[in-house]
C-alpha angles and dihedrals in degrees: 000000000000104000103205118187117194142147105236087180095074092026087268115159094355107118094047092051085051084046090052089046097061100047098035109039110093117264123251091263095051081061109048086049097054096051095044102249120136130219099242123078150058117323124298148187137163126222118246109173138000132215141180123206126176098234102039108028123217120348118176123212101228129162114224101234099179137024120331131323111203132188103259100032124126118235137182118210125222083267084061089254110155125210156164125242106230107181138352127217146178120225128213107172105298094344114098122191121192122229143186091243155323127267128208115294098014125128113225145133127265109203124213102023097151116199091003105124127214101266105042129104130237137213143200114250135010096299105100123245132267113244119257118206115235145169116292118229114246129270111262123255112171127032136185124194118221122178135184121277090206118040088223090063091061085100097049096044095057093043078061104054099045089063089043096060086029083068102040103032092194084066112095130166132185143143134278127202089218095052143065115233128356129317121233109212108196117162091226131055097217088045089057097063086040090058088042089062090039086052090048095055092035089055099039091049082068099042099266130140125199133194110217118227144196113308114235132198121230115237102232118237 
């Protein structure tokens, strides 16, 4: 396994990892040999990453494994969810330009693609989807419960919250008897005080306000 070491910081080390990546990274067609998806048929891409903005909604990252993706067309993910692509876009760290369409193999970002998850495929056209495999999320070990400050912000709390695992799929939250609130399952400690910031400022952003609770650690299966 190549061990590359770099500042990216100060552009050290960049281009050669870009370099590595290009030789090293698996062609389209290991790839589409590895998830099951042939090279015959109507367009197809699988969703990476998702992300919600308040200017521009929901985009998902997606890489076009199979023929051309345009603004306009009408698609159908691997749930059976139809939808219209509103917009694509290529992406170069925070910069985002906007383009007719992406072609096979390329990696962009489909705006608008309502109830379609990070990790389904999607597919020109009314006929639903195949399913691509892809890499399921961890198993949660730490956990923190939250819970409104004001009932009426009980809406605005879980809108919140369903962006915000739509965007980190290892992110889950539910109720338990023996608990007060909700319970906030994350696979990483750290991560768990970093996603109670990123709940604070979500949730701010609709009007809500949270109270933070004990953390609590997942007993492991």
């Amino acid at each position: 396994v190549p061990v590359l070491i770099g500042a990216a910081e100060r552009g050290n080390g960049v281009t050669r990892l870009l370099k590595a990546l290009r030789h090293e990274a698996p062609s389209l067609a290991e790839t589409r040999g590895r998830t099951g998806i042939l090279p015959e048929g109507p367009p197809l891409a699988q969703v990476m990453k998702t992300w919600h903005s308040s200017q521009g909604g929901k985009l998902s990252l997606a890489r076009v494994m199979r023929g051309r993706l345009a603004e306009g067309d009408v698609v159908t993910s691997s749930g059976g969810v139809e939808a219209r692509i509103v917009g694509v876009v290529s992406l170069k760290g925070a910069e985002q330009s906007r383009k007719p369409a992406a072609e096979e193999g390329e990696v962009a970002g489909f705006a608008k693609l309502d109830g379609i998850a990070t990790g389904e495929a999607f597919m020109l056209g009314k006929a639903r989807a195949s399913v691509v495999s892809a890499v399921a999320p961890p198993e949660a070990v730490h956990a923190f419960a939250i819970a409104v400050k004001d009932r009426k912000d009980d809406v605005r709390l879980a809108a919140a919250l369903q962006r915000l695992t739509e965007e980190d799929t290892a992110l889950h939250f539910g109720t338990e008897a023996s608990r007060t609130g909700l319970l906030i399952h994350v696979d990483d400690v750290l991560a768990g005080h970093a996603h109670a910031k990123a709940y604070a400022v979500e949730t701010g952003q609709v009007g809500a306000r949270f109270s933070r609770g004990n953390d609590i650690v997942c007993s492991q299966a």
